[in-house]
Chimera marker file (.cmm) of the C-alpha trace (Angstrom):
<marker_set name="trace">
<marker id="1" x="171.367" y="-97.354" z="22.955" r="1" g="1" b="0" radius="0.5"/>
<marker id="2" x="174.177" y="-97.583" z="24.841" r="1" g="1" b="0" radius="0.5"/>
<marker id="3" x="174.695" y="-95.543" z="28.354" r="1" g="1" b="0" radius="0.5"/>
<marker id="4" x="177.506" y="-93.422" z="27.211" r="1" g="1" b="0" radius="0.5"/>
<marker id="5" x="175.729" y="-92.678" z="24.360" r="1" g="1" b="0" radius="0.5"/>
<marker id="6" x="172.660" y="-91.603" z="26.010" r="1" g="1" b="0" radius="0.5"/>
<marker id="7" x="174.846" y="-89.190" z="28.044" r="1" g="1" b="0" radius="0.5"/>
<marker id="8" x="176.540" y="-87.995" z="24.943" r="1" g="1" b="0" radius="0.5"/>
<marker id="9" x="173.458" y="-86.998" z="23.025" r="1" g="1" b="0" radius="0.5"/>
<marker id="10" x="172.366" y="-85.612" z="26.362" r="1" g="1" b="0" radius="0.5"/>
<marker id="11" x="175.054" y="-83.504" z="26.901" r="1" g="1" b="0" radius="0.5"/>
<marker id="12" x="174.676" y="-81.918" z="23.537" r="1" g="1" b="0" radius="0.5"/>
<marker id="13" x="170.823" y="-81.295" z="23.701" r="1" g="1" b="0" radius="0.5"/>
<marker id="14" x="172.572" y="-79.282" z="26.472" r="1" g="1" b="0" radius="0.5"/>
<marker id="15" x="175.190" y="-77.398" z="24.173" r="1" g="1" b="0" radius="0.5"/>
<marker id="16" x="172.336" y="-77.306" z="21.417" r="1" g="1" b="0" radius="0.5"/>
<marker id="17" x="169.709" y="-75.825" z="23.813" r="1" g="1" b="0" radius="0.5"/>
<marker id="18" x="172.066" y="-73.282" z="24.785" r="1" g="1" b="0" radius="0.5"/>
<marker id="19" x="174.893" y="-71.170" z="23.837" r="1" g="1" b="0" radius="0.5"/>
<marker id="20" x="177.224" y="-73.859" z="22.935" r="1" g="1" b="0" radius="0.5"/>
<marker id="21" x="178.104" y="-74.120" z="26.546" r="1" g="1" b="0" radius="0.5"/>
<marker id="22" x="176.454" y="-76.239" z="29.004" r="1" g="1" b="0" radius="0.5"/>
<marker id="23" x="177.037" y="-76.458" z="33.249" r="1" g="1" b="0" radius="0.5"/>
<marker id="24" x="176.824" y="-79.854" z="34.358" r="1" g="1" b="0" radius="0.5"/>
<marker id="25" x="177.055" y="-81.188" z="37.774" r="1" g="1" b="0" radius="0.5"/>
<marker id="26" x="178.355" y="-84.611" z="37.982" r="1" g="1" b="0" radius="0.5"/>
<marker id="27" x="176.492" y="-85.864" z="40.849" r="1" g="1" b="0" radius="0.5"/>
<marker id="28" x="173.578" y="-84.695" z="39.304" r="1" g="1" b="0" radius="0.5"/>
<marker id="29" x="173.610" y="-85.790" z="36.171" r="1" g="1" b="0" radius="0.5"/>
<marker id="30" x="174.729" y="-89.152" z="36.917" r="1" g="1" b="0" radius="0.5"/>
<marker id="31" x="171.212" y="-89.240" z="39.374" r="1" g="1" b="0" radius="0.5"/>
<marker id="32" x="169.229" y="-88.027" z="36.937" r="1" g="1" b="0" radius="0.5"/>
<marker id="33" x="170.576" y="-90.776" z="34.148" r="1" g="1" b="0" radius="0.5"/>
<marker id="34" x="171.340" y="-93.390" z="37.207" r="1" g="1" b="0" radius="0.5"/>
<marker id="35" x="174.889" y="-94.592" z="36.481" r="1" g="1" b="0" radius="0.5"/>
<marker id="36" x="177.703" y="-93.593" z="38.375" r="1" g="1" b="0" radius="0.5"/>
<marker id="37" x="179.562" y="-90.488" z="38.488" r="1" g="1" b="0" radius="0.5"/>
<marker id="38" x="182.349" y="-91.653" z="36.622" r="1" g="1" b="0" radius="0.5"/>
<marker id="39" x="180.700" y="-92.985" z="33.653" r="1" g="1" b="0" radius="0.5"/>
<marker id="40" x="179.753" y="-89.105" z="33.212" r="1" g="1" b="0" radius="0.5"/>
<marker id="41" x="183.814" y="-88.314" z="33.900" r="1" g="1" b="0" radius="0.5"/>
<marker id="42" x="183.894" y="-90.944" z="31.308" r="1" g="1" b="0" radius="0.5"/>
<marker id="43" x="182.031" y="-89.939" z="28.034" r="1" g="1" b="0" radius="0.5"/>
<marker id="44" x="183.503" y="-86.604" z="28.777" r="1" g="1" b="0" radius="0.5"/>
<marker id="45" x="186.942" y="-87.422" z="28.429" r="1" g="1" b="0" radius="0.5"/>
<marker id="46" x="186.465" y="-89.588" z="25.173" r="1" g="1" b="0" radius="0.5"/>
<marker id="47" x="183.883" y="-87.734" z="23.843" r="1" g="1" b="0" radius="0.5"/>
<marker id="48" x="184.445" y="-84.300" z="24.514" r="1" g="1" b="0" radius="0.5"/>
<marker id="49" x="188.091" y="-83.468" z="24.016" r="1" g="1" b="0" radius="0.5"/>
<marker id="50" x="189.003" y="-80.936" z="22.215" r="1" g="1" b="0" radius="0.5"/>
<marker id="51" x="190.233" y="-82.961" z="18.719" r="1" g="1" b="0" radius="0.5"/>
<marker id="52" x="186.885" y="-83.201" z="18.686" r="1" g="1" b="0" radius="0.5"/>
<marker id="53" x="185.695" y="-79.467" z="19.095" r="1" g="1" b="0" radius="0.5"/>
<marker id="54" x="185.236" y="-78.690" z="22.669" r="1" g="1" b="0" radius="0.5"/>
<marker id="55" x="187.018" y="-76.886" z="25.716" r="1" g="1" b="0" radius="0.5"/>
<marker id="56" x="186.355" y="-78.512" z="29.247" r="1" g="1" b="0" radius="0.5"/>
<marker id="57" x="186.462" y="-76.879" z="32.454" r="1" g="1" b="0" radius="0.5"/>
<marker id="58" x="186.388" y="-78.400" z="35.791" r="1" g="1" b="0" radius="0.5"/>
<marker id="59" x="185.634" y="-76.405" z="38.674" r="1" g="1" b="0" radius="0.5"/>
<marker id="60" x="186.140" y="-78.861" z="41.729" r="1" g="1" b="0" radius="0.5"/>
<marker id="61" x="184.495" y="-77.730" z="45.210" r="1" g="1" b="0" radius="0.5"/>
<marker id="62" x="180.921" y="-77.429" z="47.312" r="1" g="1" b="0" radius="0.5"/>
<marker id="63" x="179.439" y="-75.826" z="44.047" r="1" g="1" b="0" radius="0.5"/>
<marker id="64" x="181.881" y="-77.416" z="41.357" r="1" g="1" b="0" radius="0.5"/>
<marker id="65" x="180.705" y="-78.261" z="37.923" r="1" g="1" b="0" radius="0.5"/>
<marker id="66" x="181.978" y="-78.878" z="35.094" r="1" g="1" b="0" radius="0.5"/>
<marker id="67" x="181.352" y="-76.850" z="31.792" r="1" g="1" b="0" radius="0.5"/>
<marker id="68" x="181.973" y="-77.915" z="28.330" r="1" g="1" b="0" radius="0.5"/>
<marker id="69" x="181.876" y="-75.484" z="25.561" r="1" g="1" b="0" radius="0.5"/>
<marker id="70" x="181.492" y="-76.104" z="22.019" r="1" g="1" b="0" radius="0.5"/>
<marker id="71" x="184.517" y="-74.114" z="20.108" r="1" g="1" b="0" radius="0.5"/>
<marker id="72" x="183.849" y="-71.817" z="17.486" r="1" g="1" b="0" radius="0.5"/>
<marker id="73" x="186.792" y="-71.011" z="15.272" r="1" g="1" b="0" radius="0.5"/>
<marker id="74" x="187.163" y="-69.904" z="11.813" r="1" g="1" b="0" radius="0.5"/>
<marker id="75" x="188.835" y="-71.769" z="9.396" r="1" g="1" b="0" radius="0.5"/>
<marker id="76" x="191.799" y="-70.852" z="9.489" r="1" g="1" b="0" radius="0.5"/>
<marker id="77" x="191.978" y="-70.181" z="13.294" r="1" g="1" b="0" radius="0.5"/>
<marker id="78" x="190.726" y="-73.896" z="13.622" r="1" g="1" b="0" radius="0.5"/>
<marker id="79" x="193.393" y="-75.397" z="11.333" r="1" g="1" b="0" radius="0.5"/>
<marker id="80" x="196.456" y="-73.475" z="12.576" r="1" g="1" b="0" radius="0.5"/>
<marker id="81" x="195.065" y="-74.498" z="16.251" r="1" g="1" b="0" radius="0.5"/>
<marker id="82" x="194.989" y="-78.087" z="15.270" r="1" g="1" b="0" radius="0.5"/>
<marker id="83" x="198.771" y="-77.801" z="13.469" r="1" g="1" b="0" radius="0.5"/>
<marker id="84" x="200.203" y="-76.576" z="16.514" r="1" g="1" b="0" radius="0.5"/>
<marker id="85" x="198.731" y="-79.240" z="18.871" r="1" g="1" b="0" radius="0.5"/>
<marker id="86" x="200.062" y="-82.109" z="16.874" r="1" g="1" b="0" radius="0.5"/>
<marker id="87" x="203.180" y="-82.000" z="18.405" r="1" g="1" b="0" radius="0.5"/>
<marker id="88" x="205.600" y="-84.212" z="16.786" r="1" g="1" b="0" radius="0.5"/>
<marker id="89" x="203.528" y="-87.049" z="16.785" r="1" g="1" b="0" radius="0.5"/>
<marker id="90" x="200.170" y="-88.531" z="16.282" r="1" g="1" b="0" radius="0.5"/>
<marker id="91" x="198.310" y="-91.570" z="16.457" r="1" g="1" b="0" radius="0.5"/>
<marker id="92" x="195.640" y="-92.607" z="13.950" r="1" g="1" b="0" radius="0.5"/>
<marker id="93" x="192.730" y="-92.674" z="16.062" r="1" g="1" b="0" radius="0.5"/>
<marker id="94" x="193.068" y="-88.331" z="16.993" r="1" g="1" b="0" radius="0.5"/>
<marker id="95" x="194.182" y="-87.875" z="13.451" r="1" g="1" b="0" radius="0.5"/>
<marker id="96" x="190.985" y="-89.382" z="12.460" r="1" g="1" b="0" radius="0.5"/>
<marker id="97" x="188.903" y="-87.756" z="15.154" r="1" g="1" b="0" radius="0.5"/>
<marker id="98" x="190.839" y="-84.264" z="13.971" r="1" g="1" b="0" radius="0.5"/>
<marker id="99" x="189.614" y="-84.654" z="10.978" r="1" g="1" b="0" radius="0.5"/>
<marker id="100" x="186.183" y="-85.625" z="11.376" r="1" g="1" b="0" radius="0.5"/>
<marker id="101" x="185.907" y="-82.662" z="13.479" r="1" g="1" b="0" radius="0.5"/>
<marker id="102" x="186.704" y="-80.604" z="10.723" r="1" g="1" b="0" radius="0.5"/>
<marker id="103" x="184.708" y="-82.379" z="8.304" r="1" g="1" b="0" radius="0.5"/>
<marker id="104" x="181.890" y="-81.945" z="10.822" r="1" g="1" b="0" radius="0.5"/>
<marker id="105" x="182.298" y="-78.192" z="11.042" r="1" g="1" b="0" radius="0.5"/>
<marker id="106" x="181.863" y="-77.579" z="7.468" r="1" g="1" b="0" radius="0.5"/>
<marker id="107" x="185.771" y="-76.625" z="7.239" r="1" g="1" b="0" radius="0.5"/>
<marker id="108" x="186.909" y="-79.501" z="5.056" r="1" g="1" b="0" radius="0.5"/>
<marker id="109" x="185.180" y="-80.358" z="1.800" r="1" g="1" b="0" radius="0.5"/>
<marker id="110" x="184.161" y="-84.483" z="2.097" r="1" g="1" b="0" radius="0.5"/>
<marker id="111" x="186.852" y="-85.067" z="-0.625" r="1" g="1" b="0" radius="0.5"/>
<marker id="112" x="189.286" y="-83.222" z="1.518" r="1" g="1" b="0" radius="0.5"/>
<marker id="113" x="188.943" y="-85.266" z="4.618" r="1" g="1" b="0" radius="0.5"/>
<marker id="114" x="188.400" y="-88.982" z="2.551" r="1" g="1" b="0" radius="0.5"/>
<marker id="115" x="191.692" y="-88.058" z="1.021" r="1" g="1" b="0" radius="0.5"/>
<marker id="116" x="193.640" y="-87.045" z="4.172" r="1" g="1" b="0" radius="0.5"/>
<marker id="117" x="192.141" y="-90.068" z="6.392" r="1" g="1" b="0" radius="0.5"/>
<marker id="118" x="193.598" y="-92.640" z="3.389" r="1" g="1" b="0" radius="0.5"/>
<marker id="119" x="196.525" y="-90.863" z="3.262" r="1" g="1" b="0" radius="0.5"/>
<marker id="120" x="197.353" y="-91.104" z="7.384" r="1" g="1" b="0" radius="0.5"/>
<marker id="121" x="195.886" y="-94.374" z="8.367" r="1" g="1" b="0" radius="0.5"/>
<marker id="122" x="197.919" y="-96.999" z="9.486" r="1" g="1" b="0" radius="0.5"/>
<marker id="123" x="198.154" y="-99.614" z="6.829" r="1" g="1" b="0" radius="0.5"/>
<marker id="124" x="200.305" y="-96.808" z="4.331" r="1" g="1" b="0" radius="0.5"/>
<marker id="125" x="202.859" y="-97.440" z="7.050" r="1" g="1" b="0" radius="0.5"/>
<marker id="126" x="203.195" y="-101.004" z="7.684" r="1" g="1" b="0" radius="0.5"/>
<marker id="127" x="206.531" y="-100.800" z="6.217" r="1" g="1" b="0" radius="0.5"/>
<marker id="128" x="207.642" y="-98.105" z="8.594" r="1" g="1" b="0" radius="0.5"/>
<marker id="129" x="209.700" y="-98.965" z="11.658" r="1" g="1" b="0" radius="0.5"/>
<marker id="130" x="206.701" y="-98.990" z="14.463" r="1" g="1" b="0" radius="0.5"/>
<marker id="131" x="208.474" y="-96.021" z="15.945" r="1" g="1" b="0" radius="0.5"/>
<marker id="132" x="208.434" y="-94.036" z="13.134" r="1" g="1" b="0" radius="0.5"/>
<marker id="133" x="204.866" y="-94.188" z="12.350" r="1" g="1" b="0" radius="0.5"/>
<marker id="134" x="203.347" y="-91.323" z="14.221" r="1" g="1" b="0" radius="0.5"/>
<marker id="135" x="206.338" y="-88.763" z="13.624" r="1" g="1" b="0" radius="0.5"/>
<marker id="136" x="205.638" y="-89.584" z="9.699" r="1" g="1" b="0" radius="0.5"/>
<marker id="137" x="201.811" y="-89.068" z="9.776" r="1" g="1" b="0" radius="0.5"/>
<marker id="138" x="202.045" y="-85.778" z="12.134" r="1" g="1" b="0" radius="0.5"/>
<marker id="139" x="203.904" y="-84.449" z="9.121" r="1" g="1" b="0" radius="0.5"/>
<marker id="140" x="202.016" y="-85.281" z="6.725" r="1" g="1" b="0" radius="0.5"/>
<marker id="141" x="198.935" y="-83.988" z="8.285" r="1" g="1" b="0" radius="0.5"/>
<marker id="142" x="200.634" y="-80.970" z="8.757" r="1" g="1" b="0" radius="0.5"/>
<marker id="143" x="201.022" y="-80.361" z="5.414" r="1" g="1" b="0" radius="0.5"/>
<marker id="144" x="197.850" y="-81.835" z="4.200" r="1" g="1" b="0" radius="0.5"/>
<marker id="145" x="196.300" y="-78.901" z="6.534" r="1" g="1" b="0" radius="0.5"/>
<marker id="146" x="198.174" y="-76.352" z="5.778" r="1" g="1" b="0" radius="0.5"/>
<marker id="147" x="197.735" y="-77.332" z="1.882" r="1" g="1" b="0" radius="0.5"/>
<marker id="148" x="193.721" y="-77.162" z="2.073" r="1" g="1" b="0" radius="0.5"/>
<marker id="149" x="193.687" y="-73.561" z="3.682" r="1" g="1" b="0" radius="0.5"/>
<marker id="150" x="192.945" y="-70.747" z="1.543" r="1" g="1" b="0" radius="0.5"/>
<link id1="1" id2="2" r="1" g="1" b="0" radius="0.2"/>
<link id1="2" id2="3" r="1" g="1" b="0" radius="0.2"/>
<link id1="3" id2="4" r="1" g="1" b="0" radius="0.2"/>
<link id1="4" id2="5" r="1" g="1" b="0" radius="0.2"/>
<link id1="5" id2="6" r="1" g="1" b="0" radius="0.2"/>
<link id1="6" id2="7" r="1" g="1" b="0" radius="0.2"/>
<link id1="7" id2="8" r="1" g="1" b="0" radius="0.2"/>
<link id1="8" id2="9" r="1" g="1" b="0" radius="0.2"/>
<link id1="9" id2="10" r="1" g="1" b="0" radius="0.2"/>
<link id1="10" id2="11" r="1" g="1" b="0" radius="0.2"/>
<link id1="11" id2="12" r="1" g="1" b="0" radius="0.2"/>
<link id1="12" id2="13" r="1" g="1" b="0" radius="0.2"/>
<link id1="13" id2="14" r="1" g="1" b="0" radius="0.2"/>
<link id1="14" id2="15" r="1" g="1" b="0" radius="0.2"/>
<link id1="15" id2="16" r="1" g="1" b="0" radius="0.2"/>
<link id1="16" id2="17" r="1" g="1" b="0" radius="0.2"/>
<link id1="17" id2="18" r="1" g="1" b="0" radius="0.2"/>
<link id1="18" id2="19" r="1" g="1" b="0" radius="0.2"/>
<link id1="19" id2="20" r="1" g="1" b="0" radius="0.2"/>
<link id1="20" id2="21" r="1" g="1" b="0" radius="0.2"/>
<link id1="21" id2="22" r="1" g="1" b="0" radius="0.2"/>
<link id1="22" id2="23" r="1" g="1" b="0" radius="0.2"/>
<link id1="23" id2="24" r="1" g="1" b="0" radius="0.2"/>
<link id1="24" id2="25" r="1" g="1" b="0" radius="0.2"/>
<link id1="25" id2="26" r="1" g="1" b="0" radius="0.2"/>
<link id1="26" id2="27" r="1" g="1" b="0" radius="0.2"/>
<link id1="27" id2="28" r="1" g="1" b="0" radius="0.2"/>
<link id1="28" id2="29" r="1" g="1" b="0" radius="0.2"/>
<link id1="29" id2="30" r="1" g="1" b="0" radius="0.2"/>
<link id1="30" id2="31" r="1" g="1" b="0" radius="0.2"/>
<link id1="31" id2="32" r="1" g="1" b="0" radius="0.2"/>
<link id1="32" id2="33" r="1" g="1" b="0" radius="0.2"/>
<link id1="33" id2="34" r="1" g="1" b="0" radius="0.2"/>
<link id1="34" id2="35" r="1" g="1" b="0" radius="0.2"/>
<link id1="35" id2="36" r="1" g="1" b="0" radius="0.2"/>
<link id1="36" id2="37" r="1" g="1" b="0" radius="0.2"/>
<link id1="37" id2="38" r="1" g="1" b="0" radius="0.2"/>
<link id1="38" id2="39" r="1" g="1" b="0" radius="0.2"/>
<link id1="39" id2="40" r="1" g="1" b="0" radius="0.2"/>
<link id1="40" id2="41" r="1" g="1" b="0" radius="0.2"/>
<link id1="41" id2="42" r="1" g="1" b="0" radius="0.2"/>
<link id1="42" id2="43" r="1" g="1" b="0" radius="0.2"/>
<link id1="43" id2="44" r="1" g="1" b="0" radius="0.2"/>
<link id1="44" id2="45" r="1" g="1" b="0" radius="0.2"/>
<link id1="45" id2="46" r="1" g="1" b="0" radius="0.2"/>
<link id1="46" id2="47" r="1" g="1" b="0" radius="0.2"/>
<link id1="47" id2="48" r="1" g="1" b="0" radius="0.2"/>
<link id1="48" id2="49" r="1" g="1" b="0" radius="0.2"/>
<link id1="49" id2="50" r="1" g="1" b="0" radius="0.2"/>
<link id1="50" id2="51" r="1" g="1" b="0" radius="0.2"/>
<link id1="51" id2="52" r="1" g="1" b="0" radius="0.2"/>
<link id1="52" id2="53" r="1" g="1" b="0" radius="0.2"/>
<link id1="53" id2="54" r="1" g="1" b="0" radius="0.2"/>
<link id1="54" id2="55" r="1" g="1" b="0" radius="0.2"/>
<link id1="55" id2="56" r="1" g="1" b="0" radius="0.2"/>
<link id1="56" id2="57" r="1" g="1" b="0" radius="0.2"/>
<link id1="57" id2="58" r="1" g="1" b="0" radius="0.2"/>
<link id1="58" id2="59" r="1" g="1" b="0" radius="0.2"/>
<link id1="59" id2="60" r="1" g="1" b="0" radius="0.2"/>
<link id1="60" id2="61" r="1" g="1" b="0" radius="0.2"/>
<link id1="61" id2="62" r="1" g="1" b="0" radius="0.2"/>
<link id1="62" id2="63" r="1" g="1" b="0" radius="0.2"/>
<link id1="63" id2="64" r="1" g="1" b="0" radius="0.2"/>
<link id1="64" id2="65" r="1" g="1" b="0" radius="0.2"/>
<link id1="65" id2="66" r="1" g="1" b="0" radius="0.2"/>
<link id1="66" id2="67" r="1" g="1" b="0" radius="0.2"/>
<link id1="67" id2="68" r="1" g="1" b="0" radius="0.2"/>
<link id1="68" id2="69" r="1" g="1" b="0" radius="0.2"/>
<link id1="69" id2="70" r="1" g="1" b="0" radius="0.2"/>
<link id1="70" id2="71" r="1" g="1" b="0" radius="0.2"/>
<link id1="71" id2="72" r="1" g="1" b="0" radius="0.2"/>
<link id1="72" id2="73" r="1" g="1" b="0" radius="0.2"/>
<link id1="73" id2="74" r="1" g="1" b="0" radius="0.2"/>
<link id1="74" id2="75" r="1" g="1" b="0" radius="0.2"/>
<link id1="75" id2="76" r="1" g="1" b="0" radius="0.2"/>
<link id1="76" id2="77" r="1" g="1" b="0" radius="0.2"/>
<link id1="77" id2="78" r="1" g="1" b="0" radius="0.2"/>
<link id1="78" id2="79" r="1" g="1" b="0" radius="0.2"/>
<link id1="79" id2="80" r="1" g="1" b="0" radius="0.2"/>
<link id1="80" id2="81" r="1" g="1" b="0" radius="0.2"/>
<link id1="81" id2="82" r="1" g="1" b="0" radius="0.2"/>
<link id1="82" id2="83" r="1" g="1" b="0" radius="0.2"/>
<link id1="83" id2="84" r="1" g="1" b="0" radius="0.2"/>
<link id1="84" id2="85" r="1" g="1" b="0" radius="0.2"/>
<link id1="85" id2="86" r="1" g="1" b="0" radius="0.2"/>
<link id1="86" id2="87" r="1" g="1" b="0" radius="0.2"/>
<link id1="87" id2="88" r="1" g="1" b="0" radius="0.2"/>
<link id1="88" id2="89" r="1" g="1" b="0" radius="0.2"/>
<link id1="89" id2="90" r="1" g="1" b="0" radius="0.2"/>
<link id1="90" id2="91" r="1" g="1" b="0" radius="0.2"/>
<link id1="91" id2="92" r="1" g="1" b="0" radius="0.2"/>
<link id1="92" id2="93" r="1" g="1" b="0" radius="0.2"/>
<link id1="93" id2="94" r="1" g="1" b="0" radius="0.2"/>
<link id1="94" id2="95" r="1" g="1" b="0" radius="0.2"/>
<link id1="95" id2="96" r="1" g="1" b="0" radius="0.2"/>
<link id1="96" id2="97" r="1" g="1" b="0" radius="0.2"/>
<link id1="97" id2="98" r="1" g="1" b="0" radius="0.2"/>
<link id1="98" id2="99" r="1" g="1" b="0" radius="0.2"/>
<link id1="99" id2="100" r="1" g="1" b="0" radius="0.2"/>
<link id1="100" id2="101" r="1" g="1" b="0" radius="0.2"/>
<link id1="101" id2="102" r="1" g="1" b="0" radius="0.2"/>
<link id1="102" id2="103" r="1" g="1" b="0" radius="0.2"/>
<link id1="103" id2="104" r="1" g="1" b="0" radius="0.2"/>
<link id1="104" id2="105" r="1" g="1" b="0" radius="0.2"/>
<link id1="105" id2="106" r="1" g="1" b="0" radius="0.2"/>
<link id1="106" id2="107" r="1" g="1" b="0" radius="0.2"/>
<link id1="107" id2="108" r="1" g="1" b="0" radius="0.2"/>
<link id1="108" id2="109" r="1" g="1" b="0" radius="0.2"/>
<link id1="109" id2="110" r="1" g="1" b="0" radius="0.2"/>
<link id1="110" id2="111" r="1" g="1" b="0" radius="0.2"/>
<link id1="111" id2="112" r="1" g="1" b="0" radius="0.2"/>
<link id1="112" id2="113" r="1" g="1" b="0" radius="0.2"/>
<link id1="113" id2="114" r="1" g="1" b="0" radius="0.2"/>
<link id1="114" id2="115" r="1" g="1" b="0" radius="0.2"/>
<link id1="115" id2="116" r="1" g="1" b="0" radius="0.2"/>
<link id1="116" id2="117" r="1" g="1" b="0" radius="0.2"/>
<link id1="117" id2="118" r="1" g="1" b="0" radius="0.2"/>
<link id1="118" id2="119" r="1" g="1" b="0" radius="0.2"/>
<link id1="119" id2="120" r="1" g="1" b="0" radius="0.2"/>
<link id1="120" id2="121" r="1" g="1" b="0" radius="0.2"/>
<link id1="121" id2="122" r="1" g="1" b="0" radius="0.2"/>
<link id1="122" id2="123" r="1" g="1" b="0" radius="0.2"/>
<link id1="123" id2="124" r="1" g="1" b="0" radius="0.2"/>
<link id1="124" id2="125" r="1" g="1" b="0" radius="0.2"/>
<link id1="125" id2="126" r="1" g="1" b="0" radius="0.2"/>
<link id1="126" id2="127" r="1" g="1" b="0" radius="0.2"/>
<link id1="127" id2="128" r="1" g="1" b="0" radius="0.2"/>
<link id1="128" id2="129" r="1" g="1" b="0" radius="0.2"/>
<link id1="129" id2="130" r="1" g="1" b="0" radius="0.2"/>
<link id1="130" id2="131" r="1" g="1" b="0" radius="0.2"/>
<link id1="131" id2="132" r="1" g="1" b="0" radius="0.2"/>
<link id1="132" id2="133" r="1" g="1" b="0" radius="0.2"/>
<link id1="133" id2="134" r="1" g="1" b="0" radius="0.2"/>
<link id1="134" id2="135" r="1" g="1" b="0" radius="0.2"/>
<link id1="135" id2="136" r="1" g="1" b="0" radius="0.2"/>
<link id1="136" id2="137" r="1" g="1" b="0" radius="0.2"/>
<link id1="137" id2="138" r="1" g="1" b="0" radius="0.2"/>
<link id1="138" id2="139" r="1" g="1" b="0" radius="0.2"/>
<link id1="139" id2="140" r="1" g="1" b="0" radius="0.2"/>
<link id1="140" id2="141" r="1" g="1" b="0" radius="0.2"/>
<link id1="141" id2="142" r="1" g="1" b="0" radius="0.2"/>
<link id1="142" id2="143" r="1" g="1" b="0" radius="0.2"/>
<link id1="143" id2="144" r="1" g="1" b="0" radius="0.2"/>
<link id1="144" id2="145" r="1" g="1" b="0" radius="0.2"/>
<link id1="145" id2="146" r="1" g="1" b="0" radius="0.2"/>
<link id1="146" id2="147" r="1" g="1" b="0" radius="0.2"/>
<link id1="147" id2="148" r="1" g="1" b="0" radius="0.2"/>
<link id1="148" id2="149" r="1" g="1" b="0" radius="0.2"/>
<link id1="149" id2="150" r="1" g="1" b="0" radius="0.2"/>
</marker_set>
């Protein structure tokens, strides 16, 4: 298993053990694991973001930590959350983690999220201008959202 990994699945026995927030001291964690601090800075900045579910806080100081909690939305409080961070653009790679994250969370069906990750990956827009790309898919995904809410 790989070391971010390890810290990963660590960090959300964390969340999982308690109330889908966990404290962690960087330092401390990266002792107790024995890597370096920033390979914890690391897997929480890929891995923890919120396209993928959670809110991060960093508290910086004598007694700073950093807390990750998992978010709990409703459907529809979820989806409209996700519309509005878009933006006018988006890349495959956080559309896809977007929408595993909702898959995850029970809030789309699996035929829901198959047919919105074929409809925004990249080869449908080969034939795009390069800079057209991500405007075209953060539209679509838009709608593709806002079409599976009920």
């Amino acid at each position: 298993m790989s070391l971010s990994k390890e810290i990963a699945e660590m960090i959300i026995k964390m969340l999982d053990d308690g109330d889908s927030t966990a404290e962690i001291r960087r330092n401390d964690l990266a002792q107790r694991i024995g890597c370096v601090p920033s390979q914890i800075n690391y897997v929480i900045a890929s891995r923890f973001t919120p396209e993928h579910g959670y809110i991060v806080e960093s508290h910086r100081g004598g007694g700073g930590y950093i807390r990750i909690t998992r978010a709990n939305y409703d459907l529809s409080t979820l989806k409209m959350h996700l519309i509005n961070s878009i933006g006018s653009q988006v890349d495959e790679k956080t559309c896809r983690a977007n929408i595993i994250n909702l898959f995850d969370r029970g809030l789309l069906t699996d035929e829901q999220a198959r047919l919105i990750l074929t409809a925004t990956a990249e080869k449908n827009y080969r034939d795009l201008p390069e800079e057209l790309r991500n405007s075209f898919r953060a539209v679509l995904l838009k709608q593709m959202l806002l079409a599976t809410m009920n």
